[in-house]
N, C-alpha and C positions, 0 to 999 in steps of 0.2 A: 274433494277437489277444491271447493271454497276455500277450506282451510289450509291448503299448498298457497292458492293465489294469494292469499292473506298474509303468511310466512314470507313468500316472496316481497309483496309490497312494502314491508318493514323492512323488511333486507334491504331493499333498493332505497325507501326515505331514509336507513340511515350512513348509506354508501354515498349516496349522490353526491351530498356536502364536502367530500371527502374530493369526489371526481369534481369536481367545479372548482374546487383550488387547487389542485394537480392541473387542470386545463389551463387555467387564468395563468398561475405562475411557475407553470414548470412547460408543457407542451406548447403553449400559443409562443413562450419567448425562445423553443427551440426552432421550431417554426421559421420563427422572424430569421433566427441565427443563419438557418438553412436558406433561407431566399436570400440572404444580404450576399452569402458565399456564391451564388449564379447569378447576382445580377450587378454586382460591386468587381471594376470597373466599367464594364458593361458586361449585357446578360451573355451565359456561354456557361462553356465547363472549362475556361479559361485557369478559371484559379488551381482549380485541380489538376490540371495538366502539368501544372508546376512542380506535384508532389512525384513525378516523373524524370520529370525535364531538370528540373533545378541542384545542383550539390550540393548550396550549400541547403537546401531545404533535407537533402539525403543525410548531411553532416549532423543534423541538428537531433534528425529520429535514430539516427546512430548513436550517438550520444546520450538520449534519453531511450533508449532502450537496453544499451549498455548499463547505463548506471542504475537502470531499474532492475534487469537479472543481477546483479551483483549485489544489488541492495536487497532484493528479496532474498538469493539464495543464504547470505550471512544472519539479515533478520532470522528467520526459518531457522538454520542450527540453531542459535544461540536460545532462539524462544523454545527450540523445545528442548531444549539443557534445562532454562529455569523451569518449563511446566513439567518434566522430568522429576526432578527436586522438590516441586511443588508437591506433584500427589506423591510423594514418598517421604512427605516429612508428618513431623503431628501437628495436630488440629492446632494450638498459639502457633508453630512457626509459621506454619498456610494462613494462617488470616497473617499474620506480620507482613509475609511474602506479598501478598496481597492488597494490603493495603499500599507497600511502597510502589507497586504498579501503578494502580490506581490513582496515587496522585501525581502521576507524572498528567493524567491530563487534567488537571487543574491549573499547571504550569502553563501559562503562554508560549506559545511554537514561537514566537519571536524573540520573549526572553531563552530559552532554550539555543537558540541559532545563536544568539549573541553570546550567550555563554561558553560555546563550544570556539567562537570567536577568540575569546581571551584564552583559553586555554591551549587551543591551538598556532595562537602568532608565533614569528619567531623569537620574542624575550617573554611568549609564556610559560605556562608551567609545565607545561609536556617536556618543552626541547629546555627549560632549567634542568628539570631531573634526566632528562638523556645524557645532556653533558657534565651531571653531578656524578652520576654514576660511572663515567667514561664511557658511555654507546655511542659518541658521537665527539667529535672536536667543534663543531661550529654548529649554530640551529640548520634543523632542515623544515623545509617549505612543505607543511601539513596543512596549510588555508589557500584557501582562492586557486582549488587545484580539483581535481576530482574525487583525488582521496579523502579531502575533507568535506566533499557533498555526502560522501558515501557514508560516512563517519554520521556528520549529522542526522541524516534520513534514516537509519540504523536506529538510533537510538530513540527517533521519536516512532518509527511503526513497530520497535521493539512488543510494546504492548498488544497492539493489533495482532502479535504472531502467538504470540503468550496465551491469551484467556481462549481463543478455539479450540490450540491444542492442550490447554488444559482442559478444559471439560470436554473434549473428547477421551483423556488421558485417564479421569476420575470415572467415565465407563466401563473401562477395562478391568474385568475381577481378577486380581490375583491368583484366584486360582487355576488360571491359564499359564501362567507361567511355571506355579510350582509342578501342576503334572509334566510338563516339560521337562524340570526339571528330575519330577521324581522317575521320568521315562530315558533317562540316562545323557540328558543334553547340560552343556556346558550353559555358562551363565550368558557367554555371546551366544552361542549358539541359540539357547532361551527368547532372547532378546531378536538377533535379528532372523528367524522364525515362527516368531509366535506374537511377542506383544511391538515388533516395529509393524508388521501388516497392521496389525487391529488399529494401530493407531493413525494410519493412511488417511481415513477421512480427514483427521485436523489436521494433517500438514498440509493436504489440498483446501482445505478452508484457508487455512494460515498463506500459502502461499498466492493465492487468489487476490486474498483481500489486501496483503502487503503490495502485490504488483500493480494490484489497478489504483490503491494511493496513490504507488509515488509516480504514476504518468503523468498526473496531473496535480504534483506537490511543487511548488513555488516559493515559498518565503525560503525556509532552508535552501537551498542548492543556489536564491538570489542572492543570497547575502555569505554565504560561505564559498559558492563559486566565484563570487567577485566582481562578476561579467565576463572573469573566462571562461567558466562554464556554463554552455547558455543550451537548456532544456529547452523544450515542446513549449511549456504554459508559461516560460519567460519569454521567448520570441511572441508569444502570441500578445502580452502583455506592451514589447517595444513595438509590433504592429498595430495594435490601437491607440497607445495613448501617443506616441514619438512621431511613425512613418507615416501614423492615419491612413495605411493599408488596413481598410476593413473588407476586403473581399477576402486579403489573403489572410487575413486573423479569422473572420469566420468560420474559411475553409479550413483552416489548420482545429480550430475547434470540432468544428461536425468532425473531422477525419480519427480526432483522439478520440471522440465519441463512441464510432465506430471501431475502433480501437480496442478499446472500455468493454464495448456489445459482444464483441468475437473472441474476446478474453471469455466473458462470463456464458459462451454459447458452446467453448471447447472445453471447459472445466465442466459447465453441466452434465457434459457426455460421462464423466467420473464420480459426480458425487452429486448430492440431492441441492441444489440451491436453497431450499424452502429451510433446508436445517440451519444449513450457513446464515442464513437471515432471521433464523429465528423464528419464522413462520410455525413452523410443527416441533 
């Protein structure tokens, strides 16, 4: 029994440290965040009422919830095309594949946005080769539109969708498929019976972690939306720094939060959180 409470006690001296700057700077300033939202401009559940009552507050979660399934659903295909590729190629192509992922986050999400900037205006390089090849007679408007939020947010949680469902992808033994195979099933048939199930977990990791980014992704969709496309965490940024609406920026925070929470509480119901984290 000693020797439990003992185990315990080292558990806990060296958790504590851990819990004292999670309270300091993550719970105490969510905290604050939530009393500023009931009591800014005065106390009530005034602010909230808004997220009811108001359009253009409805316009704005339409918009960023729009652009968020569409972003995740496109991320999602494409990442599991490359992690596809990925566990089915040889050991130098995977590490190559690999590494070119991998330095996309070394790249600044700003330079990144500003790049897809030039590439996307109308006398860039996109709408030169459309109208070099004859797809088009005059540039078309690929920036400061939705499609080119989408564009950009794409390309940068491209990864995020990538490495989950690879290595859930690098679990799967082939030899599921070949019995499949050897049991008279075609190469689809293979595939969407046998190894697309097994591979379920990583697209609900994959899809998880891409949707809860981009609710609260900013720099891309600010700078490639233009200001015509104004997401959740760009309003909430013209309500503090501009309108100095801090009840209503608050509450638009706590509410993505909550957002964020009920995301990650209806996913749990389908797959193990602790794996998607890394935990186990």
């Amino acid at each position: 029994m000693t020797r439990v409470l003992d185990q315990q006690s080292r558990y806990w001296l060296l958790v504590m440290p851990a819990l004292l700057l999670m309270t300091v700077f993550y719970v105490y300033p969510l905290i604050q965040v939530l009393w500023i939202s009931v009591t800014e401009p005065e106390p009530g559940l005034g602010n909230y009422a808004e997220l009811f009552t108001s359009g253009f507050l409805h316009k704005i979660w339409w918009t960023t919830t729009r652009i968020c399934t569409l972003t995740t659903i496109l991320t999602v295909v494409l990442g599991y095309i490359v992690a596809f590729a990925m566990a089915h190629v040889r050991e130098r192509q995977m590490t190559a594949m690999m590494f070119c992922i991998l330095l996309t986050f070394w790249l600044s999400v700003l330079i990144r946005a500003f790049a897809w900037v030039m590439l996307l205006r109308t006398n860039g390089m996109i709408n030169d080769l459309l109208m070099a090849i004859g797809l088009t007679d005059e540039p078309l408007r690929l920036s400061r539109n939705e499609f080119g939020v989408v564009v950009g947010m794409v390309h940068f949680m491209l990864p995020l969708a990538i490495l989950p469902i690879y290595a859930n992808l690098r679990g799967i033994s082939p030899s599921y498929v070949s019995a499949a195979r050897g049991l008279g099933a075609s190469a689809r048939q293979a595939f969407l019976g046998v190894y697309l199930p097994l591979s379920k977990p990583g697209i609900i990791s994959a899809t998880m972690l891409v949707f809860v980014f981009s609710l609260g992704f900013f720099i891309t969709p600010a700078i490639l939306g233009g200001g015509k496309v104004v997401m959740i965490s760009e309003y909430i940024r013209v309500a503090f720094e501009e309108t100095l609406l801090w009840g209503k920026a608050t509450m638009l925070a706590t509410s993505l939060l909550f957002a964020v929470l009920l995301v990650l509480a209806v996913v749990g119901r389908f797959v193990d959180l602790r794996k998607v984290f890394g935990a186990t």
